[in-house]
Every structure is written in C-alpha cells, then in structure tokens.
N, C-alpha and C positions, 0 to 999 in steps of 0.2 A: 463523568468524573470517577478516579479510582476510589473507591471507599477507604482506600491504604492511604493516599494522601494528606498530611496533617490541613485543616482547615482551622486551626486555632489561629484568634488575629484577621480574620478573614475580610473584617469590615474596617479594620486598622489597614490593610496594606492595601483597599478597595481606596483607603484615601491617597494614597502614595501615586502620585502620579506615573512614577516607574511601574508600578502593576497596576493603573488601570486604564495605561496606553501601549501596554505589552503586548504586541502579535499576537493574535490566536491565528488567524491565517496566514498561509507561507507567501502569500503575495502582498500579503503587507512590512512582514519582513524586508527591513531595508539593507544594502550591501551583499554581499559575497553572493555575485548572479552566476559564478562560475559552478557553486555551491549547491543554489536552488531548484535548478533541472533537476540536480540526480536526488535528492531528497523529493521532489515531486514524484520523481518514476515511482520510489520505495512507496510512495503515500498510495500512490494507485494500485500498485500489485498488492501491498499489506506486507509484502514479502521485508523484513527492517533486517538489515546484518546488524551485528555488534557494532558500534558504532565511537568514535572519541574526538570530541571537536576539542580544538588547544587553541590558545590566541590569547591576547592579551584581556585583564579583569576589563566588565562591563561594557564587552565587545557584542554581546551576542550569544555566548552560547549555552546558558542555561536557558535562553528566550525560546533557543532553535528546538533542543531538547526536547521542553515541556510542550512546543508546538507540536511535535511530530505523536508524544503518544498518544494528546488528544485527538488527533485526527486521524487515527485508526481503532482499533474494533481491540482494543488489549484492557488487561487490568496490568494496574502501576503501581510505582513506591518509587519514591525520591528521597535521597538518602544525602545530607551535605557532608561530606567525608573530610569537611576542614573541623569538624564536632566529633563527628563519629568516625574516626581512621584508624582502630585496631584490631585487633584480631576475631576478638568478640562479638563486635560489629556484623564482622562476614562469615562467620560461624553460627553465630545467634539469628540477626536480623534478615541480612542478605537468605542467604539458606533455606530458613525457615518460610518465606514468600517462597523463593521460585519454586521450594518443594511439595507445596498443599496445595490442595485444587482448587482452583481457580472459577471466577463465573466466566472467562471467556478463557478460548482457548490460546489465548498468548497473554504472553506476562513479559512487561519492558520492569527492569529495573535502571533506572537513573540516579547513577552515584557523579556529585556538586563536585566540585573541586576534586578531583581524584587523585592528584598531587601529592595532597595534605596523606594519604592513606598509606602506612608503614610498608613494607618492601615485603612482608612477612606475609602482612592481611592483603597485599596484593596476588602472593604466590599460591595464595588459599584462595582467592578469589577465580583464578586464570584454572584452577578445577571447578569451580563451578562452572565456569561456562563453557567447560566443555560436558558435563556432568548431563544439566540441560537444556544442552543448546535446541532439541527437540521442541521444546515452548518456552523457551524463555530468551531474551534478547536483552542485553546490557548497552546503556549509552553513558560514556562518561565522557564529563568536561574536566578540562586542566588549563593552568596559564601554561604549567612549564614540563612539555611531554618528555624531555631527556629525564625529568623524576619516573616514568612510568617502565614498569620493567619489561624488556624485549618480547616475553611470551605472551603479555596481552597487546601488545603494541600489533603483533604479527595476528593476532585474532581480532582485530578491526580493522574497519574501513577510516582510515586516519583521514582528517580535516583540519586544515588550519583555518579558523575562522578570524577575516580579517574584515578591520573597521571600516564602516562607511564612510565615505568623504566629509570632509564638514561641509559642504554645500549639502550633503544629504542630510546631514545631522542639522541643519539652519532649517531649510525645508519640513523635517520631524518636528522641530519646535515652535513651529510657527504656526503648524496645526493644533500641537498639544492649547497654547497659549491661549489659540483664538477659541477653543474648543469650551477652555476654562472661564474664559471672557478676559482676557487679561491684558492691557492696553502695554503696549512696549515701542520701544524704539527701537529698529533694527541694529543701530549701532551697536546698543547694550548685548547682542547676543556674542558678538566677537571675544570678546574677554570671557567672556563666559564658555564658551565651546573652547578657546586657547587653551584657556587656563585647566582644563581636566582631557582632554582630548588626548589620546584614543575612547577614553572609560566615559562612553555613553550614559550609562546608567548615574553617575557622578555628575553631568550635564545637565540633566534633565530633575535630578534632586537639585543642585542647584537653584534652575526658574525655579522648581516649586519653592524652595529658604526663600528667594528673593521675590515673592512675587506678593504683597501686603496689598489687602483690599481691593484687586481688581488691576494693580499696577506693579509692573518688574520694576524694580528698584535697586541698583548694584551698590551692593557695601563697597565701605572702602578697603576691604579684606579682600575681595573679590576680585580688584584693578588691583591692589599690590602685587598678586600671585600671579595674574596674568602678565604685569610690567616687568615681576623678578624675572620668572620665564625668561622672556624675550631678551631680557640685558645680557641674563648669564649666553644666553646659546648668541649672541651677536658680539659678547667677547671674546669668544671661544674662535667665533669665524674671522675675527680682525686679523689684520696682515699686521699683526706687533709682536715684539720681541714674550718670550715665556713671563718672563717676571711681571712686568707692567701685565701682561693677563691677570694674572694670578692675582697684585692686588687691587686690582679693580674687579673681578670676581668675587676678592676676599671683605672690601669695604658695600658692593653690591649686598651680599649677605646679610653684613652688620648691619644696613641701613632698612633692609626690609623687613628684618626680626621674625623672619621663616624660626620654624625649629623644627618641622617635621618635613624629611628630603628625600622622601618616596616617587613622588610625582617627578621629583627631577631628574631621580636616577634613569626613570621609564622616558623621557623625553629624550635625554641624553643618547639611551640606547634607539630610540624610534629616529634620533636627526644623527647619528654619529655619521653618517655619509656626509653629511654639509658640514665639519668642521675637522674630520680624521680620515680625509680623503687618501689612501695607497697605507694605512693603520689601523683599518677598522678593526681587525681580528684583535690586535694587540688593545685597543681601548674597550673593546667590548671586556675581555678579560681583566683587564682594571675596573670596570662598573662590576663586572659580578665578585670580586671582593669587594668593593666599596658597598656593595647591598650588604655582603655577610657580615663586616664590621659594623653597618648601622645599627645593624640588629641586635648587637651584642653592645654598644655606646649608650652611654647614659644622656649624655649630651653630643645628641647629633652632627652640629655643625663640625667637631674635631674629624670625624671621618668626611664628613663630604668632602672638606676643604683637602685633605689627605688624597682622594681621588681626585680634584681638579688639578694637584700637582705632578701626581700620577699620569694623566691624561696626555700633560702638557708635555712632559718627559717623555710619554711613549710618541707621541707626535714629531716631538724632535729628536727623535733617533737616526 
C-alpha cells in the first residue's frame, strides 16, 4: 500500500460491502474482457501508459484503477477531483508527489472523477505529464470524457469502460449474499439490479440497505422505482398517439411520488434505441438539457416532465 493513500474510515468502508468485495485481482474483475487482456499485458511488463477509463458511475472504474497500481511495484496517490478540481489541487498536490523522490521508482497518480476538474487545472495538469512522464504515470476516470480537454485525451490510452450484463451482476450478488450468510429469494434480486442498473456500485449498497438479520428484504421504495422504471420506458415504446403518452407518463409520475430523476435520465439515455428508433441523436440532445435544467429546478418533476414532451416532439418529427 502507498503511504500517500488516505486510510481514514478504513474499517467503516471494510464494512461496506462495495469495498470489501471490490476486485483486488483483474481476474475477478467482472465485464469488459475486451478491456482485461491489454491491462494484463501492462501488469506483466510494469510498463503502465497514462491511462483514462470513462463510462457510466459505478461501472467499474475506479475498481480497475485502484487494481492495477496495486499490482505493480509503484508508490500512489488517489486524488477525487469531484472535491478537489482546481488549480491549487495540481499545482500544490498533484506536483508536489510526482516531484520528490519516491520509495519506488514509479509513481501512478490516480485522479476520481476527472470531469469534475476545471479546463484550467486540466491545462496545468497535461504539463505535468509531459514534465514527468520519465516516473510518473497518471490514470484518470470520468463519466463524461467530451469534459476532458483534447491535449490530455491524446496523451492516453482512452477506455470506455462498460457494464457487466446483469446476469453478471446476479452472478456478483449471489456470491457477495451467500458469502454474508444472507437467505434471499432470487426473485428479489430483479428489481433490485432493474432498478440501479448500469451503477453497480448502487446495487450491491442496495442488498447491503436491504438485507436485516441474515434476510434480503425489499422495501416498498425499492419495487416502486423499479415498477416507475419500467412503466415510463413501456409508455414511451407503445404504439399510441403523443398525448395519451404524455399523460400516462405524467399521472405515472404523480402516482409514484419519485422526486429525484437522475436515474431516469441515465436509463432513458442507456434504452433511447428501444423507443427513439431513426431519432436517437435528436432525443439524446433533449436528455442532455433535460439533465442541465434538473440541476438548476427546485422541483424536479417540472423539468422531467418538460423532457418527456420534448422527447415525444423530437420522435414525431
């Protein structure tokens, strides 16, 4: 372990079942096997280029990341740049690591979310890695790599890191379960992987919320979000006029008393092939406003519902 790596919490996140059925080996890593050969080669040579896995949250690739600098011969520092994303950051923190000496002779820096980090402390960052690229190697994750600016984009080896199947992710939980001792019924895992699916990490907290005294137990929080899901994306794909969509989408809503439509936007965007068939381009561009106004609404539902009419309009053009 790097002595730079914070260990505060250490036996708080040892309880968290996301860290403490997290990969340490790349062959337990599940999904992206297109992925896993060329990161095994880098494992065996030591040889690590600069490196930037992107894909959607609690996919994968902070897991891949933290995997690879433990199983090489480097000192670390992991930086979450959705905290720390200013100028200061890569001037002060960044800097000062790859610049002192070191107990081994390579040094990975891994910067979290590299997204979140200003266009500024990026342009200051894309010198340092050319500064020392001699011993030092940068890995950074992102959801959304069109934020990262061209000059570091071209000094990695770009990865989109994508989710396992949910047969794989059923498979994952069926071991974490039995591993915990935790009596379930296969059924229950359905809604539960539906309902957060791509965002593994969100999954598997999940079993752990629901899983009291030795037995998974699904709230009724947990079948609402997974039913809303499904109604909205199975009215979206009916063969009916716009309006009647809309308000059966709109009474759908009302009736589940969602207020937070994050998860739907991502859904939305991950099925937009199975309901915006010969329109994708044109609805994806409607969801990434419908993201930007959420964020800026006090009360959510006014923008969602603003995008499913959106959606419905760019469909029927």
């Amino acid at each position: 372990m790097s002595f730079f790596e914070n260990t505060q919490g250490e036996e708080l996140q040892n309880s968290l079942w996301v860290e403490k059925y997290r990969p340490t080996k790349l062959d337990n890593y599940i999904g992206n096997s297109h992925l896993k050969e060329k990161v095994s080669n880098y494992l065996k040579s030591g040889d690590v280029p600069h490196l930037l896995f992107f894909g959607k949250a609690g996919t994968g690739k902070t897991t891949l990341a933290k995997l690879i600098v433990k199983s090489i011969d480097c000192d670390y520092m992991i930086i979450n740049a959705s905290d720390e994303n200013n100028v200061d950051t890569v001037r002060n923190k960044v800097k000062s690591f790859a610049s002192t000496v070191g107990f081994k002779d390579l040094k990975v820096i891994i910067l979290d979310e590299f997204d979140y980090m200003t266009p500024n402390a990026q342009a200051i960052l894309r010198n340092l890695m050319e500064t020392f690229s001699k011993h030092c190697r940068f890995i950074l994750t992102c959801n959304y790599v069109e934020k990262i600016i061209d000059p570091i984009q071209s000094r990695c080896q770009t990865f989109q890191i994508v989710p396992p199947s949910k047969k794989e992710v059923a498979v994952q939980l069926d071991k974490i379960l039995k591993s915990e001792d935790v009596n379930y019924d296969v059924k229950d895992l359905v809604p539960i992987i539906d309902s957060s699916y791509p965002d593994i990490r969100k999954v598997i907290n999940t079993c752990q919320l629901n899983s009291v005294k030795g037995v998974l137990k699904l709230s009724k929080n947990d079948l609402l979000d997974s039913d809303f899901k499904t109604k909205i994306l199975d009215i979206l794909k009916a063969s009916d006029d716009s309006r009647n969509k809309y308000m059966k989408i709109r009474q759908t809503v009302a009736d589940s008393k969602v207020q937070d439509f994050t998860e739907m936007y991502s859904l939305l965007y991950d099925k937009v092939d199975e309901y915006a068939s010969g329109k994708v381009s044109g609805v994806i561009l409607v969801l990434a406003e419908g993201q930007h106004r959420d964020a800026l609404a006090v009360d959510k539902e006014i923008p969602f519902m603003a995008t499913i009419l959106n959606i419905l309009s760019t469909i029927n053009k």
